[in-house]
ROLO-447240 format. One record per residue: residue number from 1; residue in three letters; chain; x, y, z of N, C-alpha, C in turn. Coordinates in nm, 4 decimals. Atoms other than C-alpha are relative to their C-alpha. Example, Ala and Ser with C-alpha at 12.3 -4.5 7.8 and 13.67 -1.06 7.14 Angstrom:
BEGIN
{r 1, ALA, A, {0.0890, -0.1190, 0.0000}, {1.2300, -0.4500, 0.7800}, {0.0900, 0.1200, 0.0000}} {r 2, SER, A, {-0.0820, -0.1190, -0.0060}, {1.3670, -0.1060, 0.7140}, {-0.0770, 0.1090, 0.0730}} 
//
This chain:
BEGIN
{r 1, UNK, A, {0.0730, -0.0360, 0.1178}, {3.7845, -4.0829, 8.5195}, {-0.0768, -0.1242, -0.0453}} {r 2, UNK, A, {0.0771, 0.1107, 0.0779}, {3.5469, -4.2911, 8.3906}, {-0.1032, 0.0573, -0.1590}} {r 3, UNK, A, {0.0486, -0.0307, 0.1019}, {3.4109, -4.2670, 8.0286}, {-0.1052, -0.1480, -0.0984}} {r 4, UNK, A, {0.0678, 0.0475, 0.1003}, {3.1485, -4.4519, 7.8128}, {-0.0181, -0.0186, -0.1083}} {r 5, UNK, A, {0.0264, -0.0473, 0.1386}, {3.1969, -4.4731, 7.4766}, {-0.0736, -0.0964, -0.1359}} {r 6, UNK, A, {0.0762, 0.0932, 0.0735}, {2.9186, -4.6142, 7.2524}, {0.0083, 0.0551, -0.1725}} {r 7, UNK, A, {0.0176, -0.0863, 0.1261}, {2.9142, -4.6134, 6.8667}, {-0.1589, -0.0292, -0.0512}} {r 8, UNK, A, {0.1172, -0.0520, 0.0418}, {2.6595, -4.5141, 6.7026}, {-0.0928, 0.0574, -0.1283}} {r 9, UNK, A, {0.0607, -0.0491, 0.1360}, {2.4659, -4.4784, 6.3328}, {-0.0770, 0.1470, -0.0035}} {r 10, UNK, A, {0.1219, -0.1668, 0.0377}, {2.2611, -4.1326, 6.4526}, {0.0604, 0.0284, 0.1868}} {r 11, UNK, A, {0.0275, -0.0633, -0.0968}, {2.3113, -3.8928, 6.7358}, {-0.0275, 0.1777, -0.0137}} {r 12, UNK, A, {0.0910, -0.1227, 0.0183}, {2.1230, -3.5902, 6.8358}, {0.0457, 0.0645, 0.1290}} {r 13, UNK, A, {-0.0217, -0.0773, -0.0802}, {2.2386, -3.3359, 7.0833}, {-0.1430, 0.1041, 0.0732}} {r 14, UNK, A, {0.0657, -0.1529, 0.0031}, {1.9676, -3.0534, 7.2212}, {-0.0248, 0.0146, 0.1345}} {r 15, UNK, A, {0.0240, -0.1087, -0.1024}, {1.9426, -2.7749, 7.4807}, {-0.1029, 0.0653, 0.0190}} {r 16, UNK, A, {0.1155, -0.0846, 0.0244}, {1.6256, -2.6551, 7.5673}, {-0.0652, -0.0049, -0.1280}} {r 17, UNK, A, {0.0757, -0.0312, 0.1506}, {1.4550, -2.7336, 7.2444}, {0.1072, 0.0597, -0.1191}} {r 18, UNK, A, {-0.0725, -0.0828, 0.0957}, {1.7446, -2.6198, 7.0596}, {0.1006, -0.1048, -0.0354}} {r 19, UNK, A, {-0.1217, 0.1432, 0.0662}, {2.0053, -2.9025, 6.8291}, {0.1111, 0.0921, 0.0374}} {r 20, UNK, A, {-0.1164, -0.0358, 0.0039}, {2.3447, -2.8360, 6.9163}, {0.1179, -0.0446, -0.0505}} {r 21, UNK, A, {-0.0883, 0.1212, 0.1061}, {2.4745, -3.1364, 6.7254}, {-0.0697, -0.0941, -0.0583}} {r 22, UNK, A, {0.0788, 0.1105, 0.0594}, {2.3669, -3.3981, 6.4922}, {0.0975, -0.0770, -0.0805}} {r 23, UNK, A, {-0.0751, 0.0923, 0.1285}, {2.5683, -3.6840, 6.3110}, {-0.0909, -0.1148, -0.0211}} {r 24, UNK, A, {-0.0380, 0.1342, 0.1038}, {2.5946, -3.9942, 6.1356}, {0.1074, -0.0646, 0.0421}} {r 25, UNK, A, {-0.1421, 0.0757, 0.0401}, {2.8356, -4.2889, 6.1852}, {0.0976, 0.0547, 0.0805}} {r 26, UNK, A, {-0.1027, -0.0389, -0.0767}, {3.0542, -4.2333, 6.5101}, {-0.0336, -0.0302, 0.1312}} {r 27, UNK, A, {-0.0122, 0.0069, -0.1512}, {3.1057, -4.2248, 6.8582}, {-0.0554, 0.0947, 0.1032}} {r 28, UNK, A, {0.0613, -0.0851, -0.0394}, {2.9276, -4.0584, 7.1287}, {0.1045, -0.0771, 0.1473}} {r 29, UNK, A, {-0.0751, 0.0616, -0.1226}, {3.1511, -4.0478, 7.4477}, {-0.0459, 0.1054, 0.1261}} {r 30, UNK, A, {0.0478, -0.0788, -0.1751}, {3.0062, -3.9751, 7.8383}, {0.1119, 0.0174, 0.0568}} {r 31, UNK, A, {-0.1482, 0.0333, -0.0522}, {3.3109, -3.8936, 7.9986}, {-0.0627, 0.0976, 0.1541}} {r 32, UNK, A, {-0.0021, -0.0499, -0.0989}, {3.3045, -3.8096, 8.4024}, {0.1405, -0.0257, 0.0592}} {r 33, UNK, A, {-0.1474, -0.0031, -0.0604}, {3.6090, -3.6860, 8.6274}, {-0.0153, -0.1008, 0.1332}} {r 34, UNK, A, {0.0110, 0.0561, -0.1322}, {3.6184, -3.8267, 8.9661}, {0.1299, 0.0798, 0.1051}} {r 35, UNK, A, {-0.0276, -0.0347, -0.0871}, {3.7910, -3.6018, 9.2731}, {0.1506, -0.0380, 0.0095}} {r 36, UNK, A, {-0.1665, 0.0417, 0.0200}, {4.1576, -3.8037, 9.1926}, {0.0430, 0.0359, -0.0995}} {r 37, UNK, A, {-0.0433, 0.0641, 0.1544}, {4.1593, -3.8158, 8.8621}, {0.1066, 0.1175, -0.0166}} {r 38, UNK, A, {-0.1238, -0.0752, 0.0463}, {4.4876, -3.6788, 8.6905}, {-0.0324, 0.0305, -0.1448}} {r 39, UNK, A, {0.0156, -0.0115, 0.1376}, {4.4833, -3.5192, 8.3508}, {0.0489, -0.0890, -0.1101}} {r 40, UNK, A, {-0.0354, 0.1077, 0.1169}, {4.4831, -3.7813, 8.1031}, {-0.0947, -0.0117, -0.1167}} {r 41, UNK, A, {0.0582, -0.0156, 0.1550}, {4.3095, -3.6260, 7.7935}, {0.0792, -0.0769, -0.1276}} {r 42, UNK, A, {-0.0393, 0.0430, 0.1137}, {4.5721, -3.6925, 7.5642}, {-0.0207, -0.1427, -0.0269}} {r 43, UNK, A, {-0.0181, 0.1235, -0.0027}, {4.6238, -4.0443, 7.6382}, {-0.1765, -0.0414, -0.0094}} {r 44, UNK, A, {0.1323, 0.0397, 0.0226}, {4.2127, -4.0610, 7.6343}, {-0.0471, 0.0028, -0.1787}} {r 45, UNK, A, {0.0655, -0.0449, 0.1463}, {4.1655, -3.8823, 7.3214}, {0.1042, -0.1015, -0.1370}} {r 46, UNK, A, {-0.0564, 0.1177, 0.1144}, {4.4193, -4.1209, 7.1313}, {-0.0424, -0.1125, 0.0392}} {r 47, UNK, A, {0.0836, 0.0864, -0.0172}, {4.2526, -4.4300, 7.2821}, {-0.1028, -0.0061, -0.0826}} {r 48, UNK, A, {0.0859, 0.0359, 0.0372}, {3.9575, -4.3512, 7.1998}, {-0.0323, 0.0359, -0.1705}} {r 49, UNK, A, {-0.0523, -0.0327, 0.1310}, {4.0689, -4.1861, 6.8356}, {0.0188, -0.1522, -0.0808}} {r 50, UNK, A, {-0.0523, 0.1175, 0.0611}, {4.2330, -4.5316, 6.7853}, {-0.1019, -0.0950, -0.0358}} {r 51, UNK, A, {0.1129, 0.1238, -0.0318}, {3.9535, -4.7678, 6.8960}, {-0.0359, -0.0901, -0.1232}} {r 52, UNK, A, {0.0597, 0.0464, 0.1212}, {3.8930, -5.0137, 6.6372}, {-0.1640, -0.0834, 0.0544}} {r 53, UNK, A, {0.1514, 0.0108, -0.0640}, {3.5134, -5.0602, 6.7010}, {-0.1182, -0.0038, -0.1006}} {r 54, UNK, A, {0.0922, 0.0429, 0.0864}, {3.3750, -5.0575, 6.3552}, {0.0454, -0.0946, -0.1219}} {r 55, UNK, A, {-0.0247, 0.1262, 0.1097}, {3.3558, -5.3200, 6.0960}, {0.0647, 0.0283, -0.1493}} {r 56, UNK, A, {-0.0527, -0.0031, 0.1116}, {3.5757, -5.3773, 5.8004}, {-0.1036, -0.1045, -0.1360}} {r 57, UNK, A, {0.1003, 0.0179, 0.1013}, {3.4547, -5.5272, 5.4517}, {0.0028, -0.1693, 0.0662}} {r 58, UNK, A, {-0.0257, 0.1569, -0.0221}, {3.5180, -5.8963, 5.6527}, {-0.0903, 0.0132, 0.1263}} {r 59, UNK, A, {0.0944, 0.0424, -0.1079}, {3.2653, -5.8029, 5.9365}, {0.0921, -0.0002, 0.1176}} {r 60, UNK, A, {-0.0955, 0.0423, -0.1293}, {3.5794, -5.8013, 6.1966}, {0.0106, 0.1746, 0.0401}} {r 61, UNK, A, {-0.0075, -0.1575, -0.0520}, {3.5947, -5.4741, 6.4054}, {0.1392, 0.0365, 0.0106}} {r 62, UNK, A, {-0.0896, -0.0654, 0.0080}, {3.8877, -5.3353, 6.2625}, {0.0480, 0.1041, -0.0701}} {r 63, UNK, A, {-0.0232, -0.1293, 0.0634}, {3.8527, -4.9864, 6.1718}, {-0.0626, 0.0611, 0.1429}} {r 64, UNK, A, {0.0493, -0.0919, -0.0972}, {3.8477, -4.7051, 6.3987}, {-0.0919, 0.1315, -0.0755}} {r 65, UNK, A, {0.1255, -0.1383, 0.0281}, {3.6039, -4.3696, 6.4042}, {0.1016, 0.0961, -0.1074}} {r 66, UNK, A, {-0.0704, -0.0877, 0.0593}, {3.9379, -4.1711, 6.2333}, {-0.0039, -0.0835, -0.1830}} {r 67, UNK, A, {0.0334, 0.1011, 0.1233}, {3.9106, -4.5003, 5.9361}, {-0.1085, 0.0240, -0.0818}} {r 68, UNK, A, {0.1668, -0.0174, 0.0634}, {3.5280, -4.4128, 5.8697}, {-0.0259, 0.1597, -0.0360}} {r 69, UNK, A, {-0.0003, -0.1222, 0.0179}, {3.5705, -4.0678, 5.8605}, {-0.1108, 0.0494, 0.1026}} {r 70, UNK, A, {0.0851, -0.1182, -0.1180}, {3.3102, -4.0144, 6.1954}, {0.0445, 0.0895, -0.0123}} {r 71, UNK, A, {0.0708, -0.1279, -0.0686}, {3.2113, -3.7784, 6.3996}, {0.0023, -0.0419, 0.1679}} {r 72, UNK, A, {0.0019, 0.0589, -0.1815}, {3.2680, -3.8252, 6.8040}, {-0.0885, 0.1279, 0.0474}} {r 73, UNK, A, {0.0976, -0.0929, -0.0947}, {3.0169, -3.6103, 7.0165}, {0.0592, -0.0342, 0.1340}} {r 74, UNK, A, {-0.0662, -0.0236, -0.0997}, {3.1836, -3.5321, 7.3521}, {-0.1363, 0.0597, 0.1420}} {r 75, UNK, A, {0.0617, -0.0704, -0.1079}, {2.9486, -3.5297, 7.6687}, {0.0595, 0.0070, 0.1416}} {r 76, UNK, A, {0.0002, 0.0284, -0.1481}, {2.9877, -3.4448, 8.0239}, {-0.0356, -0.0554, 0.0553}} {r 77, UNK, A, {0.1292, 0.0479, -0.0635}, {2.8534, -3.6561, 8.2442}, {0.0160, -0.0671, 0.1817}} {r 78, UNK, A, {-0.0914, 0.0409, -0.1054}, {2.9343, -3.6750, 8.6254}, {-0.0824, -0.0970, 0.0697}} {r 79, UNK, A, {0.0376, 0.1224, -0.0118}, {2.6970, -3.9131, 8.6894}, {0.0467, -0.1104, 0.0142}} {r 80, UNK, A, {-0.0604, 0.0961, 0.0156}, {2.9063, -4.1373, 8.5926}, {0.0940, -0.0690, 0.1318}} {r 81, UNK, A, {-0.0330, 0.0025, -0.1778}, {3.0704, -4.0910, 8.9350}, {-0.0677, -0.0276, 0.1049}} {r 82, UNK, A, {0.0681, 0.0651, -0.1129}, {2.7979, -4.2011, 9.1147}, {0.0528, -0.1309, 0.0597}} {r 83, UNK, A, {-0.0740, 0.1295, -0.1054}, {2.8392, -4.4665, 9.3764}, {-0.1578, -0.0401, 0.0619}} {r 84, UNK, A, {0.0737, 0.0918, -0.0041}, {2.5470, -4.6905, 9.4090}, {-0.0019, -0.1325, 0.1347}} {r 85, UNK, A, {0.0046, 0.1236, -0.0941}, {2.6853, -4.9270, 9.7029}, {-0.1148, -0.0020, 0.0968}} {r 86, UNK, A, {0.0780, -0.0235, -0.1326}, {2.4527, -4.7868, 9.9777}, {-0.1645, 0.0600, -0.0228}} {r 87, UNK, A, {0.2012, -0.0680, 0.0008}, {2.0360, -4.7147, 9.9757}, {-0.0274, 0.0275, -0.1829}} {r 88, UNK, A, {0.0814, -0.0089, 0.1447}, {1.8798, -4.5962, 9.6170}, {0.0288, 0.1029, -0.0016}} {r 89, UNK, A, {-0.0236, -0.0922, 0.0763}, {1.9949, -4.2819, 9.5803}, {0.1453, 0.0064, -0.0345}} {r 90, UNK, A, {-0.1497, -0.0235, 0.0358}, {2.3559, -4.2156, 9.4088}, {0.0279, 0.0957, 0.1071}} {r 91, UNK, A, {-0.1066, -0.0776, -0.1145}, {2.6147, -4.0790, 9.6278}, {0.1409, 0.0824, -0.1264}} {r 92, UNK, A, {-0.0951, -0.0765, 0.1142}, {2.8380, -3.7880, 9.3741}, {0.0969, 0.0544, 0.0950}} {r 93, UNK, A, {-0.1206, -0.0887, -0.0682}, {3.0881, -3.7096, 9.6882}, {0.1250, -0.0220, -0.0921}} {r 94, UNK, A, {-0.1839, -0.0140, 0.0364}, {3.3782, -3.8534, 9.4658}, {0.0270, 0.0526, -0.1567}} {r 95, UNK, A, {0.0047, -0.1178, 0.1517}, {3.2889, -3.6249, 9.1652}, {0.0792, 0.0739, -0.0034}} {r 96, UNK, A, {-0.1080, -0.1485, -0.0285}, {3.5440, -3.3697, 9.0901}, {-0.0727, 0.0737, -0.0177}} {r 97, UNK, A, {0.0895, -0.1694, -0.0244}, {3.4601, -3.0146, 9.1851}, {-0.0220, 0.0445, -0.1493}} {r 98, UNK, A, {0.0826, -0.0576, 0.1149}, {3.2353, -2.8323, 8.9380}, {0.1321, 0.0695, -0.1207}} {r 99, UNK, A, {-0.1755, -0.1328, 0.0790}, {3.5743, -2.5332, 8.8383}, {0.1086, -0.0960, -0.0560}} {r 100, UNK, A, {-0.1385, 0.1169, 0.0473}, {3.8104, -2.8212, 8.7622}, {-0.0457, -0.1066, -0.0604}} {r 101, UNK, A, {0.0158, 0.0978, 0.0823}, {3.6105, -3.0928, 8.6306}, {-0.0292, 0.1062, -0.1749}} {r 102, UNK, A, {0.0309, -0.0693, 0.1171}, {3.4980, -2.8144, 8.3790}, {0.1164, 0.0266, -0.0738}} {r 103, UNK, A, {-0.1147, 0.0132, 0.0688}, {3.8868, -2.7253, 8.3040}, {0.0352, -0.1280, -0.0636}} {r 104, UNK, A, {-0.0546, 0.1410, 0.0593}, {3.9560, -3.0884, 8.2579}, {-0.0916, -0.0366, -0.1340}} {r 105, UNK, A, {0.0881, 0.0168, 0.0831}, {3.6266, -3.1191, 8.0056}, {0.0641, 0.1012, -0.1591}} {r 106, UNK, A, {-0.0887, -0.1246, 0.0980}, {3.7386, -2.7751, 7.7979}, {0.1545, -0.0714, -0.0991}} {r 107, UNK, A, {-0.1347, 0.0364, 0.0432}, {4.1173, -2.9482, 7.7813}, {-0.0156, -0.1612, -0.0920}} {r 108, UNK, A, {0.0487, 0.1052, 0.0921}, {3.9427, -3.2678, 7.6451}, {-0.0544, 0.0112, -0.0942}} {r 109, UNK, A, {0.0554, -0.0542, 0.1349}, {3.7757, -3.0887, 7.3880}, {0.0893, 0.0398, -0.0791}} {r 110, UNK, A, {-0.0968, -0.0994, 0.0852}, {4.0917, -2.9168, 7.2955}, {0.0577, -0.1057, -0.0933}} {r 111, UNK, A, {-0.1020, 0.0683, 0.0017}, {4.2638, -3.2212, 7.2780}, {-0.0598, -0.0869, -0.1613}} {r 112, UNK, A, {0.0983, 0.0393, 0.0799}, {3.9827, -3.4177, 7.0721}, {-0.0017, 0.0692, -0.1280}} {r 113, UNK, A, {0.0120, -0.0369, 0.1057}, {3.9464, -3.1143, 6.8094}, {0.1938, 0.0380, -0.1125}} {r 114, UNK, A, {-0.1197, 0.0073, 0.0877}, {4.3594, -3.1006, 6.6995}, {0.0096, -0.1621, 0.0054}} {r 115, UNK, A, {-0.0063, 0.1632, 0.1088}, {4.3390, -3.5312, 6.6196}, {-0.1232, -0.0003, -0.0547}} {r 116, UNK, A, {0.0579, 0.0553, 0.1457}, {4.0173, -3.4809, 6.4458}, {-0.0832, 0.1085, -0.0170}} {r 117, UNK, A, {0.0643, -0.1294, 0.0297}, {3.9649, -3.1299, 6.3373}, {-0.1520, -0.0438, -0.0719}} {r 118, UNK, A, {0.1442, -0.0135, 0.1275}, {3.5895, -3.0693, 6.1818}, {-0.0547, -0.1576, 0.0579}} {r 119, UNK, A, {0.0955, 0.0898, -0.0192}, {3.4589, -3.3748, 6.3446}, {0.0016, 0.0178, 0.1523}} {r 120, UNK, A, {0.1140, -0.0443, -0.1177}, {3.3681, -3.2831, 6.7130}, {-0.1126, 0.0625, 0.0895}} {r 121, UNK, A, {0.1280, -0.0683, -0.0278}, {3.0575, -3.2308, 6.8327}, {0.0378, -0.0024, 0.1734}} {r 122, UNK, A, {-0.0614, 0.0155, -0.1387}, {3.0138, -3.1464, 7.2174}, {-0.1336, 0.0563, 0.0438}} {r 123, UNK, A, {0.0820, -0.0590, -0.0970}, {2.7760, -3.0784, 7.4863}, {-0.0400, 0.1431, 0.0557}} {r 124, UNK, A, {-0.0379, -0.1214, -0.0961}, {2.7114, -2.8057, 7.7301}, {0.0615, -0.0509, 0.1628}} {r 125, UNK, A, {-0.0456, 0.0200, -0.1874}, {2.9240, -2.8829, 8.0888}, {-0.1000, 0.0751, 0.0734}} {r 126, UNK, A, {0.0999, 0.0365, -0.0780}, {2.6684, -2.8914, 8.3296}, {-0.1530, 0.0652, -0.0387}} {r 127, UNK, A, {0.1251, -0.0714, 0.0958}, {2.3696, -2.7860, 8.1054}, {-0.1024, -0.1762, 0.0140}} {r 128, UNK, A, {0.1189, 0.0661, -0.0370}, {2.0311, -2.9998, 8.1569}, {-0.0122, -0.0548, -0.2013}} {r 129, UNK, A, {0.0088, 0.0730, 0.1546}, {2.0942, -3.2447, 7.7643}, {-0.0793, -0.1132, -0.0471}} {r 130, UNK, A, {0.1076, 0.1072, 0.0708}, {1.8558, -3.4408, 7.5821}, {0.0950, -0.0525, -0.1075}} {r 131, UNK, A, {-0.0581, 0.0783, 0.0600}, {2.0290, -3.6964, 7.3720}, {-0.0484, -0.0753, -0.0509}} {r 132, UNK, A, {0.0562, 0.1169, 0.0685}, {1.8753, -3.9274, 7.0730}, {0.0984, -0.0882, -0.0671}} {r 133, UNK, A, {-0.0376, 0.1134, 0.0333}, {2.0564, -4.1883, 7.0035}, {0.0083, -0.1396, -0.0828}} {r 134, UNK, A, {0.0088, 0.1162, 0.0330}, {2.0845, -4.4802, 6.7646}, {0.1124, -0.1143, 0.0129}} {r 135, UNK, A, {-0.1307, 0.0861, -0.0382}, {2.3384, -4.7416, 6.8957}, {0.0081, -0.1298, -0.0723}} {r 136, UNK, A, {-0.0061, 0.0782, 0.0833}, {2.4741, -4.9625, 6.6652}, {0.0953, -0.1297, 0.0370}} {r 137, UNK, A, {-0.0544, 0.1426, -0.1089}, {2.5623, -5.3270, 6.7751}, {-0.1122, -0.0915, 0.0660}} {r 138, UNK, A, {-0.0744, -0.1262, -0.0251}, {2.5461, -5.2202, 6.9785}, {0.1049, -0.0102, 0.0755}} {r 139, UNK, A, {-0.1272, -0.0253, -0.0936}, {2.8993, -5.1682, 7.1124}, {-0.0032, 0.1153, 0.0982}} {r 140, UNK, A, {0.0052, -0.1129, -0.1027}, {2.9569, -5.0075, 7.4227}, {0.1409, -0.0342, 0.0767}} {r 141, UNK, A, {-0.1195, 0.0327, -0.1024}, {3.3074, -4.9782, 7.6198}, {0.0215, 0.0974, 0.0649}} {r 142, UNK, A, {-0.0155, -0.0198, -0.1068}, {3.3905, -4.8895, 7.9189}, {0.1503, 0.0580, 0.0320}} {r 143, UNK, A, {-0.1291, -0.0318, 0.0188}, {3.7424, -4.6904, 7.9954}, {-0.0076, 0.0578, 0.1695}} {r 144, UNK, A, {-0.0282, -0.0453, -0.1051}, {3.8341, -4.6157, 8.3613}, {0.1587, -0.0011, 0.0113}} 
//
């Protein structure tokens, strides 16, 4: 599994011309499976629940997204599984299959909306997403 998770003062979700999410003040997380990976939502979704990643009244990053009262936006993104060693185009053989990375996505959503009811926003699994962004920092970490 590999996941991305940047915070963020503005994000914008849309499908075809159409918003499917919009916040303020939170986290926007890419998350891709990879062909091994074992189910480890819970242990993701309290990680990244916990994260202290935004600033207290001393400027020290110690408040998390549940502290500020965010908003996390949840994307798919198997990209993230690319493999880059060889020629210029990505190589997605060690992507997990389409039917199971999608269960594992679903069970990360589940997991995400009972620790922070009324604040997740989410994608479409394998839907063609436009994403606006304002990244603040900007912090960006990395979770494999």
């Amino acid at each position: 599994m590999r996941v991305v998770v940047q915070r963020v003062k503005y994000a914008k979700l849309s499908i075809e011309g159409v918003v499917k999410g919009e916040m303020d003040n939170g986290l926007v997380v890419y998350v891709g499976y990879g062909k091994s990976d074992q189910n480890k939502n819970d242990w993701l979704v309290n990680k990244i629940c916990g994260l202290r990643v935004f600033e207290d009244d001393n400027n020290k990053l110690n408040l998390s997204v549940k502290d500020i009262n965010g908003k996390i936006m949840v994307i798919s993104n198997f990209t993230l599984c690319g493999n880059c060693q060889k020629g210029f185009r990505p190589s997605f053989e060690e992507a997990m299959e389409y039917n199971q990375a999608l269960e594992m996505y679903k069970d990360l959503l589940q997991s995400f909306t009972v620790a922070m009811p009324n604040s997740i926003l989410s994608g479409e699994f394998g839907a063609d997403m436009q994403i606006e962004q304002i990244n603040d920092g900007p912090v960006n970490i990395i979770i494999e």
